[in-house]
C-alpha positions in Angstrom: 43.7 -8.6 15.7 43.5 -9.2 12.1 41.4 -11.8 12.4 38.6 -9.0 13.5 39.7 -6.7 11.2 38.3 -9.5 8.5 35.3 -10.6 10.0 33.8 -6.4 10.4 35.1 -5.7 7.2 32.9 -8.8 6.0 30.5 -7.9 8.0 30.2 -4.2 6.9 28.6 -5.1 3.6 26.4 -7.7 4.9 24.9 -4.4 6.5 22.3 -3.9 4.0 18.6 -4.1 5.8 18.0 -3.2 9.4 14.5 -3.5 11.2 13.7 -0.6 14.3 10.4 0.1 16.3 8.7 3.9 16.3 5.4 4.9 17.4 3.1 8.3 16.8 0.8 8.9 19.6 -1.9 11.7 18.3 -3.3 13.7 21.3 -6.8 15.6 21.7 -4.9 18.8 21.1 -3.2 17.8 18.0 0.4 17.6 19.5 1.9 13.9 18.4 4.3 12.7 20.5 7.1 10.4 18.8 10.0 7.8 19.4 12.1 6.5 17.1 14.1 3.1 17.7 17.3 2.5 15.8 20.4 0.2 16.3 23.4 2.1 17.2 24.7 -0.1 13.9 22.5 2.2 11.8 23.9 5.1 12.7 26.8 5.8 10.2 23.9 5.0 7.0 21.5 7.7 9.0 23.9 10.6 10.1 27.4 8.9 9.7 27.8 9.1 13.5 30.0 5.7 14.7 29.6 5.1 18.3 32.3 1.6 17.6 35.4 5.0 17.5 37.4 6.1 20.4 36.6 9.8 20.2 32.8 9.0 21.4 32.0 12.1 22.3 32.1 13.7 19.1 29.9 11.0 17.0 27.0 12.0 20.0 27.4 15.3 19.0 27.8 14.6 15.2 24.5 12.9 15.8 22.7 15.5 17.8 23.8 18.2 15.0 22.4 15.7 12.4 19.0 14.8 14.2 18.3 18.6 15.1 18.8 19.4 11.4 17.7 16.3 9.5 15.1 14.7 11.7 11.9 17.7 10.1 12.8 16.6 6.9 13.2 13.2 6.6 10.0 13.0 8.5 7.0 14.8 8.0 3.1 15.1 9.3 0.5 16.8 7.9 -3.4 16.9 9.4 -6.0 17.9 7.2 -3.5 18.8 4.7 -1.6 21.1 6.7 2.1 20.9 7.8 2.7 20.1 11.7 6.1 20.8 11.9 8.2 18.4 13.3 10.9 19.0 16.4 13.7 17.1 17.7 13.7 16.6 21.6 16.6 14.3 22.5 17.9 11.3 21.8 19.1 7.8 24.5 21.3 5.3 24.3 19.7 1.8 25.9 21.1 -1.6 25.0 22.6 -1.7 21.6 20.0 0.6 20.2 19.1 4.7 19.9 15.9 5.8 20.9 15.5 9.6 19.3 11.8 11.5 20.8 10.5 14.7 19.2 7.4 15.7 18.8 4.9 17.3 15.9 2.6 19.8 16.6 -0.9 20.1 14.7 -3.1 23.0 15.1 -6.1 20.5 16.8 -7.1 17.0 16.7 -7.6 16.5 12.7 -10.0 14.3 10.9 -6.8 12.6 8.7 -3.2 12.3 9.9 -0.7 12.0 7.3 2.6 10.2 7.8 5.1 10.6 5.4 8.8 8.3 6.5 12.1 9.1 5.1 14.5 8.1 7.3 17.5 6.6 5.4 16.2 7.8 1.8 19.6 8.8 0.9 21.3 5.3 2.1 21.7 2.2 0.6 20.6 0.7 3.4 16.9 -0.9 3.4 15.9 0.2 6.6 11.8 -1.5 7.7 10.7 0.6 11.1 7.6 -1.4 13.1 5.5 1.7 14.0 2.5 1.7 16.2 -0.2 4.6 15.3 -2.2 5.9 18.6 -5.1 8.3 18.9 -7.3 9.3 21.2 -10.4 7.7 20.4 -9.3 4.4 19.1 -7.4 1.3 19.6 -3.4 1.6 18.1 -2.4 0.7 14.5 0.7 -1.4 13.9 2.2 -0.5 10.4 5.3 -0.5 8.3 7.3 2.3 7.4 9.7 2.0 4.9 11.1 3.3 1.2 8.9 1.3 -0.8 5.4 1.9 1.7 6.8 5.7 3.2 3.4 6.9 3.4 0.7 6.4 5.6 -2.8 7.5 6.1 -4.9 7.5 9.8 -8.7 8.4 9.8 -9.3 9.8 13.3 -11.9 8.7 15.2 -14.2 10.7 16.5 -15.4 10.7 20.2 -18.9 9.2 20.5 -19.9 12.6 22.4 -18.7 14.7 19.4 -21.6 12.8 17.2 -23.7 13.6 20.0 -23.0 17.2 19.9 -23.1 17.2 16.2 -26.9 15.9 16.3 -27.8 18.0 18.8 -26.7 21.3 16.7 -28.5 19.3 13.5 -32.0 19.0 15.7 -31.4 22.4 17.1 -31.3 24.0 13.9 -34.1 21.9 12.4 -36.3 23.0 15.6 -35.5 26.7 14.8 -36.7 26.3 11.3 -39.7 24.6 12.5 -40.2 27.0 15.0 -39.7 30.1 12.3 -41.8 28.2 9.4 -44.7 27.8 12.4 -44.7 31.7 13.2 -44.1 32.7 9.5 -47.2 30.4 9.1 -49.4 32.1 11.9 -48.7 35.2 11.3 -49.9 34.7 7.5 -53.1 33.2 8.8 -53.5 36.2 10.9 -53.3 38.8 8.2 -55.7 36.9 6.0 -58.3 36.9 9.2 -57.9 40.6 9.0 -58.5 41.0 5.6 -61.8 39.1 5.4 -64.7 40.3 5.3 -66.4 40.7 8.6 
């Protein structure tokens, strides 16, 4: 027994950097659907929340009162420089690790996608999350999040019918010109045949 006792109190410190997986998967409509990754080892630096206790039962609620509350700060999204406010949905225990979904709602599909990470800014502990970046009209990003690189920028794609659509208004506009500069044109020519002598 007190041999354990030594070897987690050495191994508490050694707890300084932890690696997790997330992912932000922007849809047509602007909603972005997310999942975060941690180990359950993470847990007390994030929202001091120790699953290792007896009383386990009140560390899941400790957590769910921490994620509900913390979760839209630490983590924020903005598209086209406007806030989509984020929302914890639940979290899951599976294997060792936490896996917390929520979700961010935009007010449509933007042209830039700002993620801004800061889980674990208050903690010592230097925390590196693996997070894959998917939109609709483009293959996934992998990126890093972490304190030192917290912020990341996506230029969304476009759909190739959406440049289609856009040239079409362009030509359709240009045609109406035309069309107005032609009659504008006639009907000058026509008021000068009037006025000439006959």
């Amino acid at each position: 027994m007190l041999a354990l006792a030594v070897a987690l109190a050495l191994a508490a410190p050694a707890h300084s950097r932890s690696e997790g997986k997330s992912s932000f998967a922007l849809r047509s409509d602007g909603r972005v659907a997310i999942t975060i990754t941690l180990g359950t080892v993470d847990l007390p630096e994030l929202c001091n929340a120790d699953f290792s206790v007896a009383e386990r039962a009140r560390e899941e609620e400790k957590l769910t009162r921490c994620l509900e509350q913390g979760l839209p700060h630490w983590l924020r999204l903005s598209a086209d420089e406007r806030g989509c406010p984020v929302a914890f949905s639940r979290w899951r225990e599976r294997e060792r690790t936490v896996v917390i979904e929520a979700q961010a709602l935009c007010a449509e599909l933007p042209r830039t996608l700002v993620i801004d990470w800061g889980l674990f800014t208050g903690s010592a502990l230097d925390h590196v999350s693996v997070a894959v970046i998917e939109q609709p009209h483009a293959e996934p990003r992998l990126v890093m999040l972490s304190r030192r690189s917290s912020r990341f920028v996506l230029e969304v794609a476009r759909p190739w019918w959406h440049w289609g659509v856009v040239g079409g208004a362009l030509l359709a506009v240009a045609a109406g010109v035309a069309a107005w500069a032609w009659r504008r044109r006639a009907a000058t020519r026509a008021a000068t045949a009037d006025r000439a002598p006959g």
